[in-house]
N, C-alpha and C positions, 0 to 999 in steps of 0.2 A: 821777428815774431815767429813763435814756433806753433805747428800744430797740437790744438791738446791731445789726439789722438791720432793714429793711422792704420792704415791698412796693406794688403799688398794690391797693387794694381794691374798685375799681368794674372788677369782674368779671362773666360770665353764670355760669349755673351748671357750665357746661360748662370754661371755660376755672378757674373754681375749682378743679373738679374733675383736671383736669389741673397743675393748680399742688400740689398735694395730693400726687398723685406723681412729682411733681420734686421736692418736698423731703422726702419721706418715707425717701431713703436719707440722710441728715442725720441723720435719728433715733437716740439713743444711748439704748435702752431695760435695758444689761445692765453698769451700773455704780451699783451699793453705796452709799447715802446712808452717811454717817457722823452718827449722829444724837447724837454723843456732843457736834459740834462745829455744831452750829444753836444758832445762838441766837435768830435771828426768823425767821418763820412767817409768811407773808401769806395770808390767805384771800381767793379772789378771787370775784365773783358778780355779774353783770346783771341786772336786771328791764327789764321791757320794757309801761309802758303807755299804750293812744293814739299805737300806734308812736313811742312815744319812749322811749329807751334810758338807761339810768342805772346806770353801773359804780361797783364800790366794792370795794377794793383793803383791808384791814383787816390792819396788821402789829401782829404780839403776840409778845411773850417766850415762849422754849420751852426750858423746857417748863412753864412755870406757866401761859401762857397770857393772859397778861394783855398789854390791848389798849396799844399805843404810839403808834400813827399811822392817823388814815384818809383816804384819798384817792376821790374821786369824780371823776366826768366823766359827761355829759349832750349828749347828741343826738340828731338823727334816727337813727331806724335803717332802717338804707340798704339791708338784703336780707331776701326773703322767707323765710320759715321752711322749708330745705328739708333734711329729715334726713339726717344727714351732713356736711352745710356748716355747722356752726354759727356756726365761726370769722370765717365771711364777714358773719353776722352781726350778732355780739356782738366780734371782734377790733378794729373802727377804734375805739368806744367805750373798749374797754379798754387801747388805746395812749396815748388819753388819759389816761386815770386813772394811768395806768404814768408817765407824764411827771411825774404829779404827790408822786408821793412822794419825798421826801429821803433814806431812810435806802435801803438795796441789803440785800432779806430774803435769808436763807439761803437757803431753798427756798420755792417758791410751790403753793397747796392748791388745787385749782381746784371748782366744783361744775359738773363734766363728765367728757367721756372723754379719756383721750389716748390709748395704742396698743391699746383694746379699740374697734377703731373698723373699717370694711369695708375702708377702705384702709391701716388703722393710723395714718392720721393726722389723729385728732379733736381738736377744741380744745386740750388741756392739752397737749398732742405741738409742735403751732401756734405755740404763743404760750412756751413752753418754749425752743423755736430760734431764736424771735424775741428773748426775754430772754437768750437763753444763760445760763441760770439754771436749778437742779432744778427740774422740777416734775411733781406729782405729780396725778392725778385722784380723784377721789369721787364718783359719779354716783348719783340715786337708781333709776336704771332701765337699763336694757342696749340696747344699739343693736345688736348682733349677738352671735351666737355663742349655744351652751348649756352647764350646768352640773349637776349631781347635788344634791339636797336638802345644804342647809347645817344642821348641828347646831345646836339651840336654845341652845348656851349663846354667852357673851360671850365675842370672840376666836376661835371658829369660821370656818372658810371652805373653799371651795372651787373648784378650776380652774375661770376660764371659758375654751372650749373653742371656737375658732373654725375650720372647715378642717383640721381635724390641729392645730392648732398652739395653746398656751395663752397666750391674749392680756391675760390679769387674773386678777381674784379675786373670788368670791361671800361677802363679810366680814361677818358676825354683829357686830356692834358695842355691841349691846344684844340682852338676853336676851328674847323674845318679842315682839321685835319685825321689821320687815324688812329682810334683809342689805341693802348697798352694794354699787356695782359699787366697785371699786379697780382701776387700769391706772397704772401707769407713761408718765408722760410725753414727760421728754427728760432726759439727766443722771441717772437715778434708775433701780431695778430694781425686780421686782414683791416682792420679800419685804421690802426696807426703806421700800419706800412702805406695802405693809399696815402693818407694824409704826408708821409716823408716823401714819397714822388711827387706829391702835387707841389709842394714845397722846394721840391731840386728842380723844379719846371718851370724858373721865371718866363724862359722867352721860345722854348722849342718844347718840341714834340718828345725827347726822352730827355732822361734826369741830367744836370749837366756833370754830376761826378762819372757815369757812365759814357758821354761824350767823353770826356778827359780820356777815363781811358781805352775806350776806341781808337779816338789817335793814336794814345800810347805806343797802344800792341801790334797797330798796322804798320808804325813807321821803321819797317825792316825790310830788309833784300835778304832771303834766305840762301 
């Protein structure tokens, strides 16, 4: 599977950051997954160690979840870790891994943000426009914005709150344990992206095509 579009990625962080809001009116944050008609789920996730970068791309049946295809890629990682940029960081890696899969998922599950982001446009927003493909965010922690106590039960959540404006969701996915950030991507809105995390979340705390490929991508000696 190839990108539908790209870019070059030896950028400073300055001119990232300006690429960031060139493509951010791009962004289609307020259209309806139809989850009636996904039938794969790719969960997407980098590990990064000894600065070296190892993506892994993990497509699974949806909604059983069961694992069909994994793709990996391995390199240098080529930008420092500068919050907000992620994409500058972990993107060239996962263009590779994205080349490598055969089948073209429904929607793509990312473990980052996409329009809960300062510019609104963090990784899964990035790499979303870049596939021209849904895709959805899961993140374990917030990059901006605030939100109101999320109720302890499973399926719970609450606005995250950035500027006046509600940029995600604070999502209880497991009972007593701690919520998820969820944002909307690209191609995807924030009530049917909640709804497909809370759906990837029979028994744990994140989605399990995002487990899948967390193991993935860790399971390397650089």
């Amino acid at each position: 599977m190839q990108l539908h579009r790209s870019h070059s990625w030896d950028l400073t962080p300055s001119a990232a950051i300006a690429l960031q809001k060139e493509l951010r009116g791009e962004i289609i944050v307020d259209r309806p997954l139809d989850l009636e008609k996904v039938r794969l789920i790719a969960g997407v996730d980098v590990s990064v160690k000894n600065n070296v970068s190892q993506a892994a791309v993990v497509v699974a049946t949806f909604p059983e979840l069961e694992p069909v295809e994994t793709a990996l890629a391995r390199q240098p990682t080529p930008f420092p870790y500068v919050p907000g940029l992620l994409t500058f960081r972990e993107g060239p890696v996962l263009e590779k891994a994205f080349a490598e899969l055969s089948c073209t998922p429904d929607v793509f599950l990312f473990d980052g943000i996409g329009y809960a982001h300062p510019r609104r446009m963090g990784i899964v927003s990035h790499m979303g426009l870049l596939l021209q493909r849904p895709a959805v965010g899961c993140a374990k922690t917030r990059l901006c914005g605030s939100h109101d106590p999320v109720p302890d039960e499973k399926g719970a959540w609450t606005p995250l709150v950035d500027r006046g404006e509600e940029i995600g969701a604070v999502v209880r996915t497991r009972a007593g344990v701690a919520p998820v950030i969820v944002s909307a991507g690209h191609l995807a809105d924030l009530s049917s992206s909640i709804e497909l995390v809370l759906r990837c979340c029979p028994k744990y705390r994140l989605p399990e095509p995002i487990r899948m490929a967390h193991k993935a991508a860790g399971a390397f000696t650089p």
